[in-house]
KOLGU-4560 file (N, C-alpha, C; in nm, 3 decimals, padded with zeros to 5 digits):
<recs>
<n_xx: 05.611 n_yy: 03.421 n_zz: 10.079 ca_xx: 05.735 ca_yy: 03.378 ca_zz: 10.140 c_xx: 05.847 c_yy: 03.475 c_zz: 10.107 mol: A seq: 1 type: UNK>
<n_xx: 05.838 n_yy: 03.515 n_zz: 09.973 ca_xx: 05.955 ca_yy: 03.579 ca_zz: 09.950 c_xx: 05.936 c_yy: 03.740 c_zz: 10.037 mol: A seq: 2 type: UNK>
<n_xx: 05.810 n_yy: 03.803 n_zz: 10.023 ca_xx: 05.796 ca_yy: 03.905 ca_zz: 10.077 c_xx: 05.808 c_yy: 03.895 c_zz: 10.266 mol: A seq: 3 type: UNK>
<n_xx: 05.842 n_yy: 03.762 n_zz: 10.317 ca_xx: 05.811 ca_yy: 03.766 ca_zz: 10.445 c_xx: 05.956 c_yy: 03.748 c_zz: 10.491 mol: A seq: 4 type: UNK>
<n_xx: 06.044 n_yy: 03.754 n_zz: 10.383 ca_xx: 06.183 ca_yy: 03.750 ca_zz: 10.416 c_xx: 06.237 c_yy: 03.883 c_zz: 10.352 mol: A seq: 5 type: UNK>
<n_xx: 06.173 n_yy: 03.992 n_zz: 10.268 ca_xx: 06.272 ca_yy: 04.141 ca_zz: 10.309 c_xx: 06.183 c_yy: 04.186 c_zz: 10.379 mol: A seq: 6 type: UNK>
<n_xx: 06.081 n_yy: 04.123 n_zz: 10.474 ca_xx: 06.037 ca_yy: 04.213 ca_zz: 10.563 c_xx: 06.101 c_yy: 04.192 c_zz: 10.666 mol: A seq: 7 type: UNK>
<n_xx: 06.118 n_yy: 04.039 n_zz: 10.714 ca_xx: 06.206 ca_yy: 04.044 ca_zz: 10.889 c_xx: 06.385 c_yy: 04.034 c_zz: 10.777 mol: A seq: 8 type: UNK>
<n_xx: 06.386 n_yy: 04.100 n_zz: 10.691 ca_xx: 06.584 ca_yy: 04.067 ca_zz: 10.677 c_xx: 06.643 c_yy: 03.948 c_zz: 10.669 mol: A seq: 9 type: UNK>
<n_xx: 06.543 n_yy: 03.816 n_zz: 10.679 ca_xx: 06.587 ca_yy: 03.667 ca_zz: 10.681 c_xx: 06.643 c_yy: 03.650 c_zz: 10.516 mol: A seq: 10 type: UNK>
<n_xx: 06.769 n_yy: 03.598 n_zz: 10.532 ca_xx: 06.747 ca_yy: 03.548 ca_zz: 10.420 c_xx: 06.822 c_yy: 03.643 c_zz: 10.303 mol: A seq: 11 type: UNK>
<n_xx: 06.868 n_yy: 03.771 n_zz: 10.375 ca_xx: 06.873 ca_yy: 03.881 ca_zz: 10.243 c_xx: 06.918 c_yy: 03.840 c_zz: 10.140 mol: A seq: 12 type: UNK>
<n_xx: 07.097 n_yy: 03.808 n_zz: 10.132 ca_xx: 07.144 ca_yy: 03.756 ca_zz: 10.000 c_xx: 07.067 c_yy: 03.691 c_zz: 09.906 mol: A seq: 13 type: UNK>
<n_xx: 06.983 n_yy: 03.598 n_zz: 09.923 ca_xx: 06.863 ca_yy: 03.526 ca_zz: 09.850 c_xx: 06.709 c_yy: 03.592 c_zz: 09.802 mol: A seq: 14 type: UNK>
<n_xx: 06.664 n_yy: 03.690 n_zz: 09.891 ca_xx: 06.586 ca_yy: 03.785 ca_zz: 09.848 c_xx: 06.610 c_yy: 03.910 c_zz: 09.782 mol: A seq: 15 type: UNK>
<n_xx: 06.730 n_yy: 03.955 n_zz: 09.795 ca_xx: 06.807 ca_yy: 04.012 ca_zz: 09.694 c_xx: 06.817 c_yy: 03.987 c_zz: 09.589 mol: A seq: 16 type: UNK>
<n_xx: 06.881 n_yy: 03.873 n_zz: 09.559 ca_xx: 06.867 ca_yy: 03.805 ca_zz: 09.417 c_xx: 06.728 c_yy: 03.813 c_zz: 09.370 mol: A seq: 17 type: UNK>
<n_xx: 06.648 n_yy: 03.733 n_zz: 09.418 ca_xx: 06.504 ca_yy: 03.739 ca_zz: 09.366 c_xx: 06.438 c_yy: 03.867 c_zz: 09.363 mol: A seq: 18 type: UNK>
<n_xx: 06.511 n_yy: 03.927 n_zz: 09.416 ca_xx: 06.442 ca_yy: 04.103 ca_zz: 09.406 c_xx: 06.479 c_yy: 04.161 c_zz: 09.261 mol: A seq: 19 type: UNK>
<n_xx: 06.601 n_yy: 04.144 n_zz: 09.235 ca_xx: 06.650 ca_yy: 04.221 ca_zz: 09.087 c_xx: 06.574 c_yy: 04.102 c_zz: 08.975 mol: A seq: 20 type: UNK>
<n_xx: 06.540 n_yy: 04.001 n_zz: 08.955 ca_xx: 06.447 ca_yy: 03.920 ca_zz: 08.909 c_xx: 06.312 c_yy: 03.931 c_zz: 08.895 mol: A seq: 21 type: UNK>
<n_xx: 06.201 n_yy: 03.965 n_zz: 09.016 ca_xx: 06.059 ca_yy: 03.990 ca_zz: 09.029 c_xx: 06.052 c_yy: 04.188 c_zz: 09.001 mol: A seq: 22 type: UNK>
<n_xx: 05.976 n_yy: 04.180 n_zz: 08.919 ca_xx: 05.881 ca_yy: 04.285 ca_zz: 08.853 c_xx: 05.872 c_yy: 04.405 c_zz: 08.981 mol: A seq: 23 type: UNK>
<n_xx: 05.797 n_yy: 04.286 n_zz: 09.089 ca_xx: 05.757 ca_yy: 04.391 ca_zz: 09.190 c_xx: 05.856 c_yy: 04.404 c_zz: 09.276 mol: A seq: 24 type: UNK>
<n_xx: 05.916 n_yy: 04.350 n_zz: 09.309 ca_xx: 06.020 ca_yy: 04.331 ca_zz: 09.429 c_xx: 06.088 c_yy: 04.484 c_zz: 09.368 mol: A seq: 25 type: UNK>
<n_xx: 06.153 n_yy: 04.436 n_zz: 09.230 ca_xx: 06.266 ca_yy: 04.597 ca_zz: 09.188 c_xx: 06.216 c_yy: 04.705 c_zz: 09.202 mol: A seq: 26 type: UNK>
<n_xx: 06.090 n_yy: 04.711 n_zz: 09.162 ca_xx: 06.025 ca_yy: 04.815 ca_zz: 09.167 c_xx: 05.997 c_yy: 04.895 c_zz: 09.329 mol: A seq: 27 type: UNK>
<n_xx: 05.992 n_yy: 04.827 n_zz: 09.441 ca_xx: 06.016 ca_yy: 04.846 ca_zz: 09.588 c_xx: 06.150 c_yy: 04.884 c_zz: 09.612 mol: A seq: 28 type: UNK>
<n_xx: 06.260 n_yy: 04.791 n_zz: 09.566 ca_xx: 06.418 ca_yy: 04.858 ca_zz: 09.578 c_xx: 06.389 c_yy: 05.003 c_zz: 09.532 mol: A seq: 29 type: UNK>
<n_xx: 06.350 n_yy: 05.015 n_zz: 09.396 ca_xx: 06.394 ca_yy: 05.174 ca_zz: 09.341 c_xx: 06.299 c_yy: 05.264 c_zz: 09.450 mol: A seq: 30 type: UNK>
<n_xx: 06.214 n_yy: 05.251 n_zz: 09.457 ca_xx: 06.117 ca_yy: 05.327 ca_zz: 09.544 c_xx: 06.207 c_yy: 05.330 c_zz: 09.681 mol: A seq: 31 type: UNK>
<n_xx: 06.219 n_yy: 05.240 n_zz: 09.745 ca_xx: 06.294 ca_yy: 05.282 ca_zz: 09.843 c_xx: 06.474 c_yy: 05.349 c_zz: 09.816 mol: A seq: 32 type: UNK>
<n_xx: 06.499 n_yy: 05.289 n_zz: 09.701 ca_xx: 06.656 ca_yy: 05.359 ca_zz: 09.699 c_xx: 06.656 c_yy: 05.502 c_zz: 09.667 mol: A seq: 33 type: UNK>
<n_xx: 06.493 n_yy: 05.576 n_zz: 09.587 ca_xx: 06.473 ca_yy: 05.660 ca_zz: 09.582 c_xx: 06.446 c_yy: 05.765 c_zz: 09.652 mol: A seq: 34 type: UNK>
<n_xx: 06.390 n_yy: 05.707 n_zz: 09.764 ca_xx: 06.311 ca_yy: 05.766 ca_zz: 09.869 c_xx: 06.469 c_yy: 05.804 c_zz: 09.984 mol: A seq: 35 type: UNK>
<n_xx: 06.548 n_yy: 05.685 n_zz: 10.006 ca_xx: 06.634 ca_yy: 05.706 ca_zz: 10.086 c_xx: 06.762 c_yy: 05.789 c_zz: 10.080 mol: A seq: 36 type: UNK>
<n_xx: 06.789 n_yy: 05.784 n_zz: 09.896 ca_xx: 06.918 ca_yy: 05.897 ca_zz: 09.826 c_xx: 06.867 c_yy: 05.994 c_zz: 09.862 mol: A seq: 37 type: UNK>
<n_xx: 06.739 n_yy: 06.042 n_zz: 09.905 ca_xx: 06.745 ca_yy: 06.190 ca_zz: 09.890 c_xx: 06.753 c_yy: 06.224 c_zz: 10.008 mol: A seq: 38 type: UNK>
<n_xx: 06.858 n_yy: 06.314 n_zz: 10.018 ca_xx: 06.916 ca_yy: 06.392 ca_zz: 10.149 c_xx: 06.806 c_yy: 06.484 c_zz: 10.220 mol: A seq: 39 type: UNK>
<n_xx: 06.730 n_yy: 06.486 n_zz: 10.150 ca_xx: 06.592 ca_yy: 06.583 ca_zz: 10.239 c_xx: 06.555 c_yy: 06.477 c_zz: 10.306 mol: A seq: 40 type: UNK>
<n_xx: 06.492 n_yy: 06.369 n_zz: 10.203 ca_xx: 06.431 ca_yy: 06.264 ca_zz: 10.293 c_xx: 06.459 c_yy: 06.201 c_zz: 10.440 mol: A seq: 41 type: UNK>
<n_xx: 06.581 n_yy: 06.173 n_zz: 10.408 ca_xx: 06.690 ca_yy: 06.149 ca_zz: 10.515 c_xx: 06.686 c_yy: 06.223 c_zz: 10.648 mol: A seq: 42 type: UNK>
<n_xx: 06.666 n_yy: 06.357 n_zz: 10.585 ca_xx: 06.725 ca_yy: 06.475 ca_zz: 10.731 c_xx: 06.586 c_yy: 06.444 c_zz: 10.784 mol: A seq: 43 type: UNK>
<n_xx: 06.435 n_yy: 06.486 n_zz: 10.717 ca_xx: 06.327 ca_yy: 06.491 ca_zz: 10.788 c_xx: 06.299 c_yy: 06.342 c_zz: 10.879 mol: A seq: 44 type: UNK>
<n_xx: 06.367 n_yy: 06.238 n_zz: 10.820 ca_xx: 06.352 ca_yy: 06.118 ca_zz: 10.891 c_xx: 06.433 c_yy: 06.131 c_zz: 11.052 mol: A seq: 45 type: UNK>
<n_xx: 06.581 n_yy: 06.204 n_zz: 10.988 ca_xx: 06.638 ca_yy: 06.193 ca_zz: 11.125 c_xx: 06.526 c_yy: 06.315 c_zz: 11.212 mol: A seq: 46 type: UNK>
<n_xx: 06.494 n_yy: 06.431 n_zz: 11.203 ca_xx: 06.428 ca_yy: 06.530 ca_zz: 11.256 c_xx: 06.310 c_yy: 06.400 c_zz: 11.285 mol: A seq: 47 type: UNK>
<n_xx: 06.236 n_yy: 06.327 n_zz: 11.233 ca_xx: 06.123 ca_yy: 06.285 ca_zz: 11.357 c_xx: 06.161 c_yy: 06.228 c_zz: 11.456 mol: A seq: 48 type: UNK>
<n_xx: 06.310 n_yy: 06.112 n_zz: 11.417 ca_xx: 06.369 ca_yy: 06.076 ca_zz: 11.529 c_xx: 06.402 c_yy: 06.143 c_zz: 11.617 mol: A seq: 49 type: UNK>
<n_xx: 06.492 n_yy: 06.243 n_zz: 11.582 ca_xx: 06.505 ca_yy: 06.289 ca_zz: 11.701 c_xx: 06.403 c_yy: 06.335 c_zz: 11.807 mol: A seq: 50 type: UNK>
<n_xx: 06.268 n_yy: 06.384 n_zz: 11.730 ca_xx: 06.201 ca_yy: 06.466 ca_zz: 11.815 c_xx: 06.123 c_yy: 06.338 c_zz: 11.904 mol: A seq: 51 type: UNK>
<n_xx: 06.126 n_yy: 06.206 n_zz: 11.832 ca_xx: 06.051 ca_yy: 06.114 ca_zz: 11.937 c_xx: 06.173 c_yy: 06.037 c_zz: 12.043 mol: A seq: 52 type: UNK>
<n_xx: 06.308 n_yy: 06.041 n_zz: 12.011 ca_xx: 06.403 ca_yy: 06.067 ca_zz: 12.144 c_xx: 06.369 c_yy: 06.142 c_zz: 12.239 mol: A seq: 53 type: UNK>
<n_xx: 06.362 n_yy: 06.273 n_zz: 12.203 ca_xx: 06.356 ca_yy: 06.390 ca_zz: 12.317 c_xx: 06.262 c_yy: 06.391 c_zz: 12.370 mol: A seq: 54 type: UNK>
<n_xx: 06.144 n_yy: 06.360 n_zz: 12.302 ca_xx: 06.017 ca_yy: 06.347 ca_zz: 12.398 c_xx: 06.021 c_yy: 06.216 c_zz: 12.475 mol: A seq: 55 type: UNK>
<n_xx: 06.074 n_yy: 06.122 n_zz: 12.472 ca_xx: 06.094 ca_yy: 06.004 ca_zz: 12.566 c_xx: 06.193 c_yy: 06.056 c_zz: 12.663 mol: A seq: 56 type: UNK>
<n_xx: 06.287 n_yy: 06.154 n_zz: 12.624 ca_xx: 06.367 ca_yy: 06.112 ca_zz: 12.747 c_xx: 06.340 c_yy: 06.227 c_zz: 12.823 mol: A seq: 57 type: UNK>
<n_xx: 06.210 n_yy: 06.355 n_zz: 12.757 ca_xx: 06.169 ca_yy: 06.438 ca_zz: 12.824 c_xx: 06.081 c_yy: 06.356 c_zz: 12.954 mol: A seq: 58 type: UNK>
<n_xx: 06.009 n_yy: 06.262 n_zz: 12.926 ca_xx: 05.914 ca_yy: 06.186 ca_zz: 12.983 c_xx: 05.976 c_yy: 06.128 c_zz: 13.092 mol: A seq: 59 type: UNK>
<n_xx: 06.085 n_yy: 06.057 n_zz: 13.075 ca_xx: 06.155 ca_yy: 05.977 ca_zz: 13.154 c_xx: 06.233 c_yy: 06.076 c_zz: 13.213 mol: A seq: 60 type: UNK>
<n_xx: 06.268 n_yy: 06.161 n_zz: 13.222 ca_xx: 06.307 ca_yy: 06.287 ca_zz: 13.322 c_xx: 06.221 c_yy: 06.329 c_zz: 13.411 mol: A seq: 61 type: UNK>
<n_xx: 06.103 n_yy: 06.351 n_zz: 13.345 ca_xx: 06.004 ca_yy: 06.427 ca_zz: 13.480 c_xx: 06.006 c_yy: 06.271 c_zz: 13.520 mol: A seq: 62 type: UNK>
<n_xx: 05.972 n_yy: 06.129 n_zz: 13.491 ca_xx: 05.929 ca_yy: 06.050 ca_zz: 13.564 c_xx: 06.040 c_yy: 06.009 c_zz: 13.686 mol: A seq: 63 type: UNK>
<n_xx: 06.127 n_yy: 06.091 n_zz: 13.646 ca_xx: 06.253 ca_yy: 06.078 ca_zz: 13.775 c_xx: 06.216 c_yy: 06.203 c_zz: 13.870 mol: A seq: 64 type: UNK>
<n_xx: 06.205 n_yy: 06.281 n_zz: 13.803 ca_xx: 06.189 ca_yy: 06.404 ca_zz: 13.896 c_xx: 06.091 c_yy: 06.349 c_zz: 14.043 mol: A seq: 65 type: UNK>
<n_xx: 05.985 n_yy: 06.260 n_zz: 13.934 ca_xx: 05.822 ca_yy: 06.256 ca_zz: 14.030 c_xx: 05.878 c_yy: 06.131 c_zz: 14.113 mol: A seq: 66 type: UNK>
<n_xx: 05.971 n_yy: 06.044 n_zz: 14.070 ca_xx: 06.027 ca_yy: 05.949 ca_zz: 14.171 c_xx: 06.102 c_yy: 05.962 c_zz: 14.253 mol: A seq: 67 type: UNK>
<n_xx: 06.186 n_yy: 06.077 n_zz: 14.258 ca_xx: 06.229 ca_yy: 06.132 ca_zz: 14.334 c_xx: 06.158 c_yy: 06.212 c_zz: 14.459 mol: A seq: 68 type: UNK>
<n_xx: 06.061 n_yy: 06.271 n_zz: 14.408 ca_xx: 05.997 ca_yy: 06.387 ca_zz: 14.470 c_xx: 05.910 c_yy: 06.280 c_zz: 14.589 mol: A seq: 69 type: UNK>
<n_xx: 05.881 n_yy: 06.152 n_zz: 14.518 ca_xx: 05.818 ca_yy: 06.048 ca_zz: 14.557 c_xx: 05.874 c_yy: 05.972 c_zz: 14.699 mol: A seq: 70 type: UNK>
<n_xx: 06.022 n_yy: 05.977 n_zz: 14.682 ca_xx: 06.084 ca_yy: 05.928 ca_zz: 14.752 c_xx: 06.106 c_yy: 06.039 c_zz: 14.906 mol: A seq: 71 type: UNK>
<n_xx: 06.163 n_yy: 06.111 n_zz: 14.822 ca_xx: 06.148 ca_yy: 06.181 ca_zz: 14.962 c_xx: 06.024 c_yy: 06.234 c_zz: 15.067 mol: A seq: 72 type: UNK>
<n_xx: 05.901 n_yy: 06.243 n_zz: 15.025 ca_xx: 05.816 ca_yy: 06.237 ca_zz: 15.112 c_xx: 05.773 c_yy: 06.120 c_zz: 15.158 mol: A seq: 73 type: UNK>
<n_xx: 05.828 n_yy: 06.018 n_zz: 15.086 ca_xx: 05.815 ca_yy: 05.895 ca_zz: 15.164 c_xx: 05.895 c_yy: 05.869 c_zz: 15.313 mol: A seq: 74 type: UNK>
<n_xx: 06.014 n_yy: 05.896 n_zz: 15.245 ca_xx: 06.140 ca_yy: 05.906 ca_zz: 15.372 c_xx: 06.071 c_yy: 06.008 c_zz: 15.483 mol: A seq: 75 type: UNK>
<n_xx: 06.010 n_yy: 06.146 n_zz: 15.423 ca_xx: 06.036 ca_yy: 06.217 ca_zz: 15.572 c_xx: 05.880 c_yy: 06.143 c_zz: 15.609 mol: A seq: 76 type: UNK>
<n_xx: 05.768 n_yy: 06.116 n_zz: 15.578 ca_xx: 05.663 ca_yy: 06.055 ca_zz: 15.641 c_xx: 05.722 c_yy: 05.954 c_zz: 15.742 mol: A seq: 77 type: UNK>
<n_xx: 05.847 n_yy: 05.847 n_zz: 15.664 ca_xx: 05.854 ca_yy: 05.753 ca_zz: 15.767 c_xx: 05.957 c_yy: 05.819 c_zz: 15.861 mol: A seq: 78 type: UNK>
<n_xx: 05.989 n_yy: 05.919 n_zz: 15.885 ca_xx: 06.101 ca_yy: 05.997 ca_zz: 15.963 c_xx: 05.963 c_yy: 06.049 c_zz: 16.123 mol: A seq: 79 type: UNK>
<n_xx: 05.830 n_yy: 06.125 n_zz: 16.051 ca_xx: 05.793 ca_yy: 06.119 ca_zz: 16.146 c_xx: 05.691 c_yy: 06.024 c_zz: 16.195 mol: A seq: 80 type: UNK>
<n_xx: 05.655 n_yy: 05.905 n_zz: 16.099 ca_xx: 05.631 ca_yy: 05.805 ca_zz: 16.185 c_xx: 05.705 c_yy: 05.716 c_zz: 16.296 mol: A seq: 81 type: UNK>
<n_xx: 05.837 n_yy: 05.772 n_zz: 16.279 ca_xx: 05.885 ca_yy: 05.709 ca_zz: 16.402 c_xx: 05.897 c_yy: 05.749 c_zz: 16.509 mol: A seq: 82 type: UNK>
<n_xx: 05.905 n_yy: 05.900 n_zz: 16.444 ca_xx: 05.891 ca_yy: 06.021 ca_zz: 16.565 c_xx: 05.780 c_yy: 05.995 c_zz: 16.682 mol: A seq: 83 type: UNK>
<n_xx: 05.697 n_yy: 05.971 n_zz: 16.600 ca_xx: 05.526 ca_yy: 05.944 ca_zz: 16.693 c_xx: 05.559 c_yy: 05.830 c_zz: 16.758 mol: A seq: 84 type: UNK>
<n_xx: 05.631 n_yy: 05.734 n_zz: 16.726 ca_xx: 05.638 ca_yy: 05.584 ca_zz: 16.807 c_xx: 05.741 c_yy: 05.604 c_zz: 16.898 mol: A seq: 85 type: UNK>
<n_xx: 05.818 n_yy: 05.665 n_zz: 16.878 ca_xx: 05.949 ca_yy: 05.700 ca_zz: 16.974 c_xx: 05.869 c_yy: 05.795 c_zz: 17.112 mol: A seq: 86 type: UNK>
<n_xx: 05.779 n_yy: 05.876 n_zz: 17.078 ca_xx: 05.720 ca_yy: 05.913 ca_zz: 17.185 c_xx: 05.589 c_yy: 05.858 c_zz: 17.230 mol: A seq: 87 type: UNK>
<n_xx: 05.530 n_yy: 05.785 n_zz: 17.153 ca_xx: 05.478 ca_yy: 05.719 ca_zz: 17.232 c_xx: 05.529 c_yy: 05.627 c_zz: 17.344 mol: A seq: 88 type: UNK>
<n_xx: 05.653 n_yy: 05.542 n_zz: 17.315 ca_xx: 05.693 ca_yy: 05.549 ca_zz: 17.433 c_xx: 05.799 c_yy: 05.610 c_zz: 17.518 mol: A seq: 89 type: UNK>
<n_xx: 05.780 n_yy: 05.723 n_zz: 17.479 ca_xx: 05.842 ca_yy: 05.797 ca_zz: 17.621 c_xx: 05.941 c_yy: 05.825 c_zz: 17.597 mol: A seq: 90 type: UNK>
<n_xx: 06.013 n_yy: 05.822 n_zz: 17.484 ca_xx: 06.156 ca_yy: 05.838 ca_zz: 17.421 c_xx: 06.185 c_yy: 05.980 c_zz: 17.428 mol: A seq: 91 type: UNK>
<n_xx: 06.289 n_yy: 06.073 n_zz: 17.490 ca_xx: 06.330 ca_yy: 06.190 ca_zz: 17.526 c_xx: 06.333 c_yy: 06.293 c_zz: 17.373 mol: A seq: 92 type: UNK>
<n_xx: 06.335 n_yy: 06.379 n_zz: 17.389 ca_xx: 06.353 ca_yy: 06.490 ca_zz: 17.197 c_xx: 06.477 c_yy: 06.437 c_zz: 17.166 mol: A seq: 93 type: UNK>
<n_xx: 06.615 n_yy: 06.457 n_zz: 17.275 ca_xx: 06.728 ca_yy: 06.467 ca_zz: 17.170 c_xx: 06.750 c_yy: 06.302 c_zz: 17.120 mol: A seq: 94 type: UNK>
<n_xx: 06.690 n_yy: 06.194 n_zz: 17.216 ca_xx: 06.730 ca_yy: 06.067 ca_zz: 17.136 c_xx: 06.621 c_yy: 06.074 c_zz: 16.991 mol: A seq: 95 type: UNK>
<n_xx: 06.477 n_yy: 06.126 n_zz: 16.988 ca_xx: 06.443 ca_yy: 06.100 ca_zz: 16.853 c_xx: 06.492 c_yy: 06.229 c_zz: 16.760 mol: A seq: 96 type: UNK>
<n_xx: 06.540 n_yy: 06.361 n_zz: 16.787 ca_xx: 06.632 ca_yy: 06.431 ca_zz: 16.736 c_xx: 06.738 c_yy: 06.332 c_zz: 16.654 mol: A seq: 97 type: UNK>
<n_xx: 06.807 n_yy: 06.256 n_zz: 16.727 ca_xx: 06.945 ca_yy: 06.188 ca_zz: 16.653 c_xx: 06.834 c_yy: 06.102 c_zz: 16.630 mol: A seq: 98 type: UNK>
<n_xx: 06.783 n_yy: 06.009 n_zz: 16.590 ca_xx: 06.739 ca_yy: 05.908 ca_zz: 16.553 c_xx: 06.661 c_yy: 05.967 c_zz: 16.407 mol: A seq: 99 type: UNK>
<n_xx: 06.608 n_yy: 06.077 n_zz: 16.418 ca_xx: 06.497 ca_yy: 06.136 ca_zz: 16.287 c_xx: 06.541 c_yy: 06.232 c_zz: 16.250 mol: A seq: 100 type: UNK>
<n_xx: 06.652 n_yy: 06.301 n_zz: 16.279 ca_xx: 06.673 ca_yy: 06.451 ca_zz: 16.176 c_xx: 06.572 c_yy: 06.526 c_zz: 16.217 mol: A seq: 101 type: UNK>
<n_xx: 06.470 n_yy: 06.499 n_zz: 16.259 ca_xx: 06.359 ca_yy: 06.611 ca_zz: 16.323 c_xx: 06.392 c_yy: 06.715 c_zz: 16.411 mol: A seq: 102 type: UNK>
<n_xx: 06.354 n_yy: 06.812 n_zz: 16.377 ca_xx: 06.362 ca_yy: 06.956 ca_zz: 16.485 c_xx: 06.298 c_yy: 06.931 c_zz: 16.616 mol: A seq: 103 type: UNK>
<n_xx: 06.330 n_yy: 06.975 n_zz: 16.721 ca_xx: 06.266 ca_yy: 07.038 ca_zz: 16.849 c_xx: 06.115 c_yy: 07.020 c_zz: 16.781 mol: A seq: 104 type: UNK>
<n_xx: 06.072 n_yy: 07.167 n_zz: 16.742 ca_xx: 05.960 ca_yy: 07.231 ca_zz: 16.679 c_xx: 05.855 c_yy: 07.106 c_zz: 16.620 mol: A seq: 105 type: UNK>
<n_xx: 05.958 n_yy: 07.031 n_zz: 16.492 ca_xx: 05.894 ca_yy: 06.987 ca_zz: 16.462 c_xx: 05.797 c_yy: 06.819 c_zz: 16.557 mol: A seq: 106 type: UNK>
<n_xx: 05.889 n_yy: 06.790 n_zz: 16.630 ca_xx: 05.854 ca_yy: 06.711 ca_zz: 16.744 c_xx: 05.739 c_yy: 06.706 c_zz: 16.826 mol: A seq: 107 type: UNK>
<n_xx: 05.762 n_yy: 06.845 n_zz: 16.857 ca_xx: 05.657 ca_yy: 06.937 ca_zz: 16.951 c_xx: 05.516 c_yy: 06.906 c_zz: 16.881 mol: A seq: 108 type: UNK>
<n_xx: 05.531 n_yy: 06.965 n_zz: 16.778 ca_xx: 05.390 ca_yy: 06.931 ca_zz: 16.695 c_xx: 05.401 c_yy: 06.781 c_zz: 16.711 mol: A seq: 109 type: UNK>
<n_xx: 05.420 n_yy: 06.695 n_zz: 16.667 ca_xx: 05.380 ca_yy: 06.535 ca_zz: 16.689 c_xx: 05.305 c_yy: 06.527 c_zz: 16.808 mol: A seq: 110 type: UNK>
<n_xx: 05.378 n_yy: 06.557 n_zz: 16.918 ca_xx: 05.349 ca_yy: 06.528 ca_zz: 17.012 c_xx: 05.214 c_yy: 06.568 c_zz: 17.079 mol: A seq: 111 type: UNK>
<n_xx: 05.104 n_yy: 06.682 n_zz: 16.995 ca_xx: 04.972 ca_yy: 06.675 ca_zz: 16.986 c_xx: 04.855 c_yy: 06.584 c_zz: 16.908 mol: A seq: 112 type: UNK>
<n_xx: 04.965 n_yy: 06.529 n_zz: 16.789 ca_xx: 04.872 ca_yy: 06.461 ca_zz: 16.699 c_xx: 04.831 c_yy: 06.298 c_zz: 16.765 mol: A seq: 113 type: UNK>
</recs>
C-alpha cells in the first residue's frame, strides 16, 4: 500500500512521512535524490527526451507530408472522374475546363479511355 502510493503520487504528504521513517523507502529517496542532483544525470535525461520528441514529430511530419500528398491525388483523381462523366454525357471542353481545372490536352486523353 504504501509503495502503491509513491508510485501513482496519491497521497504524497503521508508517504513522505512514512518514507523518512521506513528503512527502505529512505533509502529510494537518496537513490533517487542522488541520481537526480547530478547535473549529468539530468542533461542525459533531457538529451533522450529530446531525441524521442524529435523523432515523433519527425514521424508526424512525414505523416503530413504522406496526407497531404494523399490528398491531392485524391482531389485530382476525382477532378478527372468527373471529367469522364461530364463527357460521357456530351458536356462541351470549356464547360468541363471550368468545372475541373483540366487542360484541353488533358481532356483529350479522357476522352479515349
Amino acid at each position: 500500500m504504501m509503495w502503491g502510493g509513491y508510485v501513482t503520487s496519491k497521497g504524497v504528504d503521508i508517504v513522505s512521512e512514512l518514507m523518512t521513517q521506513d528503512k527502505v523507502f529512505a533509502e529510494v529517496m537518496k537513490t533517487e535524490n542522488d541520481y537526480w542532483g547530478n547535473s549529468r544525470n539530468r542533461y542525459i535525461q533531457y538529451l533522450e527526451e529530446k531525441h524521442e520528441r524529435d523523432a515523433l514529430s519527425a514521424i508526424t511530419s512525414a505523416e503530413r507530408r504522406g496526407e497531404a500528398k494523399g490528398l491531392a491525388k485524391g482531389k485530382a483523381e476525382g477532378k478527372v472522374e468527373i471529367a469522364k462523366n461530364l463527357l460521357s454525357l456530351g458536356v462541351d471542353y470549356e464547360t468541363i475546363i471550368k468545372a475541373t481545372g483540366l487542360s484541353v490536352t488533358e481532356i483529350e486523353s479522357l476522352r479515349d479511355k
